[in-house]
C-alpha positions in Angstrom: -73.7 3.2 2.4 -70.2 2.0 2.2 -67.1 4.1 3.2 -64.1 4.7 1.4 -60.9 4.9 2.6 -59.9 8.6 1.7 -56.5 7.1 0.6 -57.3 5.2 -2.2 -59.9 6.0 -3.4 -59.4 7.9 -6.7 -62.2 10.9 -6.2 -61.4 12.3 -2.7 -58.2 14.1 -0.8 -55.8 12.2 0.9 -55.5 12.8 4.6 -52.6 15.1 5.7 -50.9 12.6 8.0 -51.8 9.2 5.3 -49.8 11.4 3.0 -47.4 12.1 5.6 -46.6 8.3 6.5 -46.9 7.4 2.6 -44.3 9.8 2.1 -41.6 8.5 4.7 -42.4 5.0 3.2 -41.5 5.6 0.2 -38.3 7.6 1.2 -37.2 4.5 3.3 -37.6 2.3 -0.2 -36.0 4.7 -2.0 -33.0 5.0 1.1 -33.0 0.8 1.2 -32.7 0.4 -3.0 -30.0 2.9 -3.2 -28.3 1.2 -0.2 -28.8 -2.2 -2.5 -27.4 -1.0 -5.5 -24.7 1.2 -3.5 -23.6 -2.5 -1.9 -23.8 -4.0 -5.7 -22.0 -1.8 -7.2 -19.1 -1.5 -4.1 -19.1 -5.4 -4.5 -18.6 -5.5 -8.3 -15.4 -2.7 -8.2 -14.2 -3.9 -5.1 -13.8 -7.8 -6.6 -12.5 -6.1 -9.9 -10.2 -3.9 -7.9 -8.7 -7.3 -6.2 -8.4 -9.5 -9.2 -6.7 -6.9 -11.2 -4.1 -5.8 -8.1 -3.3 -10.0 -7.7 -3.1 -10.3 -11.5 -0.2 -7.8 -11.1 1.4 -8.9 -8.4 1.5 -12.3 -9.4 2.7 -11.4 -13.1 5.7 -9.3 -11.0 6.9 -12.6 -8.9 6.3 -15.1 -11.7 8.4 -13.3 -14.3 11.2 -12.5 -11.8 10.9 -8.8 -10.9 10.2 -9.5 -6.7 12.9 -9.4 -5.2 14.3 -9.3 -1.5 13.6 -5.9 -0.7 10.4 -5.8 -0.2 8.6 -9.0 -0.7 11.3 -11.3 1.1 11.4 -8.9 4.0 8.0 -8.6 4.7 7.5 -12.8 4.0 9.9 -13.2 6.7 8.2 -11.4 9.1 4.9 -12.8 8.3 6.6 -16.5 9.0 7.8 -15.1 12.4 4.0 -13.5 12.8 2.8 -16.7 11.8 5.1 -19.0 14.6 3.8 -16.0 17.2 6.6 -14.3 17.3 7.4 -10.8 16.3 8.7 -9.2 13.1 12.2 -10.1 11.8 14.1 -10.1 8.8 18.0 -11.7 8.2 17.5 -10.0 4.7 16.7 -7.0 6.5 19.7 -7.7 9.2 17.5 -7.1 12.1 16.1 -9.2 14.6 12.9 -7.0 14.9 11.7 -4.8 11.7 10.2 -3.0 14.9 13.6 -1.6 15.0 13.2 -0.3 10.7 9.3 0.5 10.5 6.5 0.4 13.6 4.4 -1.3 11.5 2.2 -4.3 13.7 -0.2 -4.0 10.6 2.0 -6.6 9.1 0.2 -9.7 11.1 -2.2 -9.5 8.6 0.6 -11.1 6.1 1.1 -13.5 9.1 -2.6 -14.6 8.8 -1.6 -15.3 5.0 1.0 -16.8 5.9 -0.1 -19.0 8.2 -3.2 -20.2 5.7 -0.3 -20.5 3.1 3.5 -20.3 3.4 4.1 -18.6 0.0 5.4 -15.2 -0.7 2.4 -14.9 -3.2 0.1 -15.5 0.2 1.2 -11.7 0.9 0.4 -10.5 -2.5 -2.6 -11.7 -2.1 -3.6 -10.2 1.1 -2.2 -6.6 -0.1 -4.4 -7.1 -3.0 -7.9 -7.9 -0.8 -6.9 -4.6 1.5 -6.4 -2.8 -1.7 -9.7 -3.7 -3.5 -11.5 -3.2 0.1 -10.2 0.3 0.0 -11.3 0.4 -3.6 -15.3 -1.0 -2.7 -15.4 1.8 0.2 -15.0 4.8 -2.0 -17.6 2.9 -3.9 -20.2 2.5 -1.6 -20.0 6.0 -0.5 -19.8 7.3 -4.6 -22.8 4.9 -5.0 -25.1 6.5 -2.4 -24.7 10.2 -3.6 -23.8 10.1 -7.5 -25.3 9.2 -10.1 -24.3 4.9 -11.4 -22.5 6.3 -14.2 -20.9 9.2 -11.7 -19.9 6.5 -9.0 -19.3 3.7 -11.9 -16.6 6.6 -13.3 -14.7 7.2 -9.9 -14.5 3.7 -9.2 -12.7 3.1 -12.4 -10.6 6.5 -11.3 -10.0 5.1 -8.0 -9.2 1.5 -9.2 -6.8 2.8 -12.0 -4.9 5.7 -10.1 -1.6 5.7 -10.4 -0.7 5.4 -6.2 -2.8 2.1 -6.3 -1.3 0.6 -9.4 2.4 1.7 -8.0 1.8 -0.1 -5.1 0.2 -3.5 -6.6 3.1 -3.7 -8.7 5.9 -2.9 -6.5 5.5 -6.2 -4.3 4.5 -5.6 -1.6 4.6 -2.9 1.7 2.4 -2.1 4.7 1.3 1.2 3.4 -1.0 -1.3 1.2 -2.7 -2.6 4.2 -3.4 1.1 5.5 -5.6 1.6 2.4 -9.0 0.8 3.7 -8.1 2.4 7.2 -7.8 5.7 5.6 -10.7 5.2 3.5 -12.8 4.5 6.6 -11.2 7.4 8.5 -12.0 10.1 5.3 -15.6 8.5 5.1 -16.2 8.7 9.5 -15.1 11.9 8.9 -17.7 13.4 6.5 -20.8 11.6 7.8 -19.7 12.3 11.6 -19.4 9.5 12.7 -16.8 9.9 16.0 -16.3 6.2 16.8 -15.5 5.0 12.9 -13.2 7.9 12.8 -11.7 6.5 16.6 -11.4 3.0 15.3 -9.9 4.1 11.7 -7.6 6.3 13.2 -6.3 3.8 15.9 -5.7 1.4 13.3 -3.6 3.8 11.1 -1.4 4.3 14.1 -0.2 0.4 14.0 0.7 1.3 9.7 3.5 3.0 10.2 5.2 5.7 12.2 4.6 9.1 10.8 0.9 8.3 10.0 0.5 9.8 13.8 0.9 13.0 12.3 -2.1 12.5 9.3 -4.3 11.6 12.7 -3.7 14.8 14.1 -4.6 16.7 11.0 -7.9 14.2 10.9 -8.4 16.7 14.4 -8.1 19.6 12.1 -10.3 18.7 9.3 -12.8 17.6 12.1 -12.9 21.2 13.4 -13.4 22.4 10.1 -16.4 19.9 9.9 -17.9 19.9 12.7 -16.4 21.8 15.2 -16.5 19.2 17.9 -13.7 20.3 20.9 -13.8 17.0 22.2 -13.7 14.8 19.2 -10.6 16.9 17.6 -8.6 17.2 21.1 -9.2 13.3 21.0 -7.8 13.1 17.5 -4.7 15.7 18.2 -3.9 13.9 21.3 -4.2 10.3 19.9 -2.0 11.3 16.6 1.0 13.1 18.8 1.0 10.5 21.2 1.1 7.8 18.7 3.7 9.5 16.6 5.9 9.6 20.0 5.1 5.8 20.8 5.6 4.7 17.2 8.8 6.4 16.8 9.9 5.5 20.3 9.9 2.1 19.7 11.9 2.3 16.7 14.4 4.0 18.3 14.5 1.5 21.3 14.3 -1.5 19.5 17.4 -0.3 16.5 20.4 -1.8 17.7 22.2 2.0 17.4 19.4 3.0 19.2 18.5 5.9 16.4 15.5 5.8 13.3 17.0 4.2 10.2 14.7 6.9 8.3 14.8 10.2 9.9 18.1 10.7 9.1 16.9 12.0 5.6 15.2 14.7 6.9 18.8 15.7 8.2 20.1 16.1 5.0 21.2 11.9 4.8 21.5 10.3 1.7 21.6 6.6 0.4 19.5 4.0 2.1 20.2 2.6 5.6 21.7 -0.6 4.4 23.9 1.2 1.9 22.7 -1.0 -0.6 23.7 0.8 -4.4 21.1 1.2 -6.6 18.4 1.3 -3.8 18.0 5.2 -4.3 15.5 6.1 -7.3 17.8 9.1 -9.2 15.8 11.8 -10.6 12.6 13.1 -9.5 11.2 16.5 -8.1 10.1 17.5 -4.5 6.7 18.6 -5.5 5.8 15.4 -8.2 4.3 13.3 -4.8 1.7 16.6 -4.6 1.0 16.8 -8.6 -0.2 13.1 -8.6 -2.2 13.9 -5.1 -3.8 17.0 -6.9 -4.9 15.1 -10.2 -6.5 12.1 -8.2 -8.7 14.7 -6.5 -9.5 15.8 -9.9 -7.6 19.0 -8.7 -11.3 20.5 -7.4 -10.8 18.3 -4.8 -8.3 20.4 -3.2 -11.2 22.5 -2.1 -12.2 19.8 0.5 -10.8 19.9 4.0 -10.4 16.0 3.7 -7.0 17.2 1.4 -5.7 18.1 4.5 -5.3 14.9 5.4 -2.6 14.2 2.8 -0.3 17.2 4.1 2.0 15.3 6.4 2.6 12.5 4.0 3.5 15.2 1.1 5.4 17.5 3.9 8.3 14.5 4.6 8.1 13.2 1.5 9.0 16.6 0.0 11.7 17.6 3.0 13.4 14.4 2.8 16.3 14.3 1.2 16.1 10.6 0.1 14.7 11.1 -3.6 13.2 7.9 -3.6 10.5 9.3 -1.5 9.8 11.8 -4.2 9.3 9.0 -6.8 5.8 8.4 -7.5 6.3 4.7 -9.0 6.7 3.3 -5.7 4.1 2.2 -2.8 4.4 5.7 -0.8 1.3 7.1 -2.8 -1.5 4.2 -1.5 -2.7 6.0 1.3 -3.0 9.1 -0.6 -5.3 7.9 -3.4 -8.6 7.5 -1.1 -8.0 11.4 0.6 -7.9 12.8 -2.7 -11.1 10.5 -3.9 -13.1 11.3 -1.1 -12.4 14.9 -1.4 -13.3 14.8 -4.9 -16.2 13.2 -3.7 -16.8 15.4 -0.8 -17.0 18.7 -3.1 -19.0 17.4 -6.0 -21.7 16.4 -3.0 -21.4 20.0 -2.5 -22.2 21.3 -6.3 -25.1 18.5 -6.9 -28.7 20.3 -7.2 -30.1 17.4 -4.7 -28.9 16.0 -1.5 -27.8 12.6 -1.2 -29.5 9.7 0.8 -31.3 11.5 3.9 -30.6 9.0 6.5 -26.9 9.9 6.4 -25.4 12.0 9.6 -23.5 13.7 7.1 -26.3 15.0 4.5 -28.2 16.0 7.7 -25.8 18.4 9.5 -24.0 19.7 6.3 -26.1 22.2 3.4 -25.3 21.2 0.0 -24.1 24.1 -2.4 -26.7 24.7 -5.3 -24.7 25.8 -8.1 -25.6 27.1 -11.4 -25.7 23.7 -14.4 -22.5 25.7 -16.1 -20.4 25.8 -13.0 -21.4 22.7 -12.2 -20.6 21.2 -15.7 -17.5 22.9 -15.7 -16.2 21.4 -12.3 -17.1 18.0 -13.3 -14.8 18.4 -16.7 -12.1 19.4 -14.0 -12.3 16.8 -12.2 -12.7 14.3 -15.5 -9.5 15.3 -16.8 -7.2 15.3 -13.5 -8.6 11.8 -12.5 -8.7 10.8 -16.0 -4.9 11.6 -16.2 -3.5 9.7 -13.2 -6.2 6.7 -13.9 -4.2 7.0 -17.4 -0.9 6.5 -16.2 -1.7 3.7 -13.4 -3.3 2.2 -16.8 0.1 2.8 -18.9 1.2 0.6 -16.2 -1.1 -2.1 -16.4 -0.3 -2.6 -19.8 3.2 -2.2 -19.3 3.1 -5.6 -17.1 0.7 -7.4 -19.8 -1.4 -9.7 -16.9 -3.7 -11.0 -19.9 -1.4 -13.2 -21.4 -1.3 -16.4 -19.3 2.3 -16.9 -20.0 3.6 -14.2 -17.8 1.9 -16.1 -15.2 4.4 -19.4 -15.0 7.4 -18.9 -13.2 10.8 -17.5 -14.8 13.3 -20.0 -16.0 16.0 -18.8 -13.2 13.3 -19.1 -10.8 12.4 -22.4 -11.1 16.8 -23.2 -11.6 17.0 -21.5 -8.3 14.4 -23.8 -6.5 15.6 -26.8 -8.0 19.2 -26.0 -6.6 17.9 -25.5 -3.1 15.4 -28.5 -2.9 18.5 -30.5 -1.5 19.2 -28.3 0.6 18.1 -28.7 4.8 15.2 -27.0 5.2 15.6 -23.3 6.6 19.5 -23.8 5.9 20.8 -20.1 5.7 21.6 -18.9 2.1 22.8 -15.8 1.3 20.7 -14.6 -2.1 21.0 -11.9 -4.4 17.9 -9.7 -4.7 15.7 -11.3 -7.9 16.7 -15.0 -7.1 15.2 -14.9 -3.0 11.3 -15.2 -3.5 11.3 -18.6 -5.6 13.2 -19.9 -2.4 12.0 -18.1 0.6 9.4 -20.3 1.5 12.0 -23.2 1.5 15.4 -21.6 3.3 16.1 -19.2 5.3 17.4 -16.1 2.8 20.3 -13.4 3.8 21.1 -10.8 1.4 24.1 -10.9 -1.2 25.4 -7.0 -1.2 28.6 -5.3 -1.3 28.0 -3.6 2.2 26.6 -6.0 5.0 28.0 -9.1 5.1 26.0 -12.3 5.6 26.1 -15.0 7.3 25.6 -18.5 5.3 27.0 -21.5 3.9 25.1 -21.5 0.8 25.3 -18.5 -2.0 22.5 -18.3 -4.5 23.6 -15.9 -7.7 24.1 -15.5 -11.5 26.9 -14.2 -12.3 25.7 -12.1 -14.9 23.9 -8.7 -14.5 23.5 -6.3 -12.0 21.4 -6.3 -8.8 20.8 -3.9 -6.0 23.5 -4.5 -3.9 25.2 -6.9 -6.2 26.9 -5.5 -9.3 27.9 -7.8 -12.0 31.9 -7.0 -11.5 32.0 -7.7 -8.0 29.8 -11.2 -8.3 32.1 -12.4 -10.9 35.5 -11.5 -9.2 33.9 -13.0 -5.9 32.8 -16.4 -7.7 35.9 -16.6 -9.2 38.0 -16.3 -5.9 35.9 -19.1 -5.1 36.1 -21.5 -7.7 39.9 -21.1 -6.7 39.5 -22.2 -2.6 39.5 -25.8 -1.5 36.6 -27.7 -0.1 34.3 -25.1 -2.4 31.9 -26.9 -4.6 30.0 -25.0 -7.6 26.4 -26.1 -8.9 25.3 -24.7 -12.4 21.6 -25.0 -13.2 21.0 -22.9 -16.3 21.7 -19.2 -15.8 22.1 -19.8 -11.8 24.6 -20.9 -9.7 24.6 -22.4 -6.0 27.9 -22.2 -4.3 28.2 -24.6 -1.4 31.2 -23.3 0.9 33.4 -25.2 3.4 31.7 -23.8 6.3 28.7 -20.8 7.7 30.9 -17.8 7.0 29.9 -13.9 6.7 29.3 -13.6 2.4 30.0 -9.8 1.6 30.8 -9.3 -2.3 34.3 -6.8 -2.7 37.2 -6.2 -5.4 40.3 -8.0 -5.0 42.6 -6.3 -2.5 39.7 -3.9 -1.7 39.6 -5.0 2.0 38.5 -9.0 3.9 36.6 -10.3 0.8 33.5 -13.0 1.6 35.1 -16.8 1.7 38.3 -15.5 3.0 40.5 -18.6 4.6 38.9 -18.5 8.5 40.4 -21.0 11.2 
């Protein structure tokens, strides 16, 4: 008689430990699909995330938006990265924007740079760091919600205000610190010491107060996981950091003193004095509003929100009310704290744990709630990320990137490089703010303003409308005084004009009798 392998066969009782290895097989198939779908699906938003944050970027440069401050800044340091040198910036006055922002992050916009020396090669690289932040949150949605739950964050992640702001605001190293903070909040929950290490490391080289957000990664470790070793590390590495970073910008800054913590002395204006530079309006507290709806507000029940209290602290102590603005780049790094600790406490609410091969589902319970409160938290969360997703989408629209039009190059833009194509390469030109990304990549820019003079034999303006630093008045009273010296010659292309002088001078723009006005007679 034959025997039957108690298995399979359909009339007899598995064997406890066949059933135990069938078991563990088909938890590590159900572990690798939703590993497979979690990479899918990270893939799909993160490329979506990218093509939408270039679209914008692009349409900003094309129509004539960019300007000096930031994009020409950070262009010329990525042309000095790119020679292997270090960071500086004649639009910024400085030899070494070591001495404005620590910020050695920036090589990455070398490495653009270097492939392609265009201004658009940085938006480009702000836009990959972006969308890789964007695909992070993804793949860690993916592997404990449900597609539509994970599909619906990734939209709210994508679409949040702070990430929109900063795609269409040129471009800044805050962008680049995107994916580093999304790798810090996701070490963080799933314990893993040496991604948090690495992540936290990498924020230091961002910018200089993000020292402080990797001490408070120490505190939310504690609350996780009460590890001595692993938050003393993190405390230690964030103070000493924050000291370092700071250090250098003081040593480095020609006055030997930070260009920025004077606002948290009561300072006001901007360091360059440029008018205009200073967003009016605003409240203290708006920065933490737009933090609170992109965790879907429950999210401030997660100890990864305590990772967004430094950033919020300066911002709301400072007295320059730019930083309270939430239309600018200072709300990036906030948007994947407050996803992941959205994330983070609907984990906590879900009847099921997520994928059991995580170090994070292993050493932390889940919370089984009742199907009410549980419906009733996600509805929360729906409408606070559903709100800032709303207005990063107001802003979308606002810049149109579907019609193909807005993505050929502005009329002055193209004037302006057509009126430096003669000029020697890397000549010094003194711009005004809108007109220096169409020729950065060809001269060597210095910015028009009323306040620091410039040096340059070439001026690059239009005479009509205000600029920051440049106000219509004082162009137009400057060109005019001008026109009136000898051995000054004055090319009109459309709307812009190139003023060739007699000799490299300092350019400052100033009212008649106000003081030594740019083009004055010099021996």
């Amino acid at each position: 008689m034959s025997q039957t392998d108690p298995v399979s066969s359909p009339g007899s009782r598995a064997a406890p430990g066949s059933r135990a290895v069938s078991g563990r097989q088909r938890g590590s198939r159900t572990a690798s699909s939703v590993t497979v779908q979690a990479m899918v699906t990270a893939a799909i938003a993160g490329c979506a995330s990218f093509a939408l944050y270039l679209a914008l970027g692009w349409v900003r440069f094309s129509t004539g938006a960019s300007g000096n401050y930031d994009l020409g800044i950070f262009a010329q340091a990525a042309r000095c990265w790119a020679a292997g040198e270090l960071p500086g910036s004649a639009i910024r006055s400085v030899d070494s924007l070591f001495a404005d922002h620590f910020s050695p992050v920036t090589v990455l916009f070398g490495a653009g740079w270097a492939v392609w020396p265009d201004p658009r090669s940085l938006i480009v690289v702000q836009a990959l760091a972006m969308g890789l932040a964007v695909a992070l949150v993804t793949l860690a949605a993916a592997r404990v919600l449900p597609p539509a739950g994970a599909g619906a964050l990734a939209v709210g992640v994508a679409l949040a205000k702070g990430m929109v702001s900063a795609a269409s605001f040129d471009v800044h190293e805050t962008a680049l610190g995107t994916p580093l903070m999304a790798g810090l909040c996701w070490g963080l929950l799933e314990r893993r010491p040496r991604v948090v290490a690495g992540c936290a490391a990498g924020l230091l080289l961002v910018k200089e107060d993000l020292g402080l957000t990797v001490a408070a990664a120490g505190v939310v470790a504690w609350w996780l996981t009460r590890c001595r070793r692993q938050v003393a590390g993190l405390v230690a590495l964030g103070m000493v950091g924050f000291v370092v970073a700071n250090g250098v910008v003081v040593l480095v800054s020609p006055d030997h003193r930070s260009p920025y913590l004077q606002f948290l002395l009561g300072a006001t204006g901007n360091p360059q004095g440029l008018a205009g530079s200073v967003a009016p309006g605003g409240v203290r507290w708006a920065p933490f509003v737009l933090f609170a709806l992109t965790a879907g507000v429950v999210g401030l029940r997660s100890p990864v929100a305590l990772l967004a209290v430094p950033t919020l602290a300066w911002r709301a102590v400072s007295s320059n009310t730019s930083y309270w603005q939430t239309y600018f780049h200072y709300d990036a790094l906030l948007v994947p704290i407050a996803a992941f600790a959205l994330l983070d406490v609907l984990r906590r609410t879900r009847s099921e744990p997520w994928v059991r091969s995580e170090p994070w589902v292993r050493s932390e319970p889940v919370v089984r709630s009742g199907a009410r409160a549980r419906r009733a938290l996600v509805a929360v969360a729906v409408v606070g990320v559903g709100w800032a997703a709303g207005m990063g989408t107001a802003k979308v629209v606002s810049w149109r990137p579907w019609e193909p039009g807005r993505y050929v190059s502005a009329p002055q833009l193209q004037d302006a490089a057509a009126l430096v194509e003669g000029l020697p390469r890397d000549a010094p030109v003194v711009v005004q703010q809108d007109l220096g990304p169409a020729v950065l990549a060809r001269v060597d820019v210095r910015m028009l303003t009323s306040t620091v003079p410039a040096d340059g034999r070439w001026v690059l303006l239009t005479p009509a409308g205000d600029r920051l630093g440049a106000p219509e008045d004082l162009k137009r009273a400057w060109l005019a005084r001008q026109r009136e010296r000898p051995g000054v010659t004055v090319t009109a292309r459309g709307e812009v004009v190139l003023v060739r002088l007699p000799a490299g001078e300092p350019v400052v723009l100033s009212r008649p009798g106000s003081g030594p006005a740019a083009g004055a007679a010099t021996p």
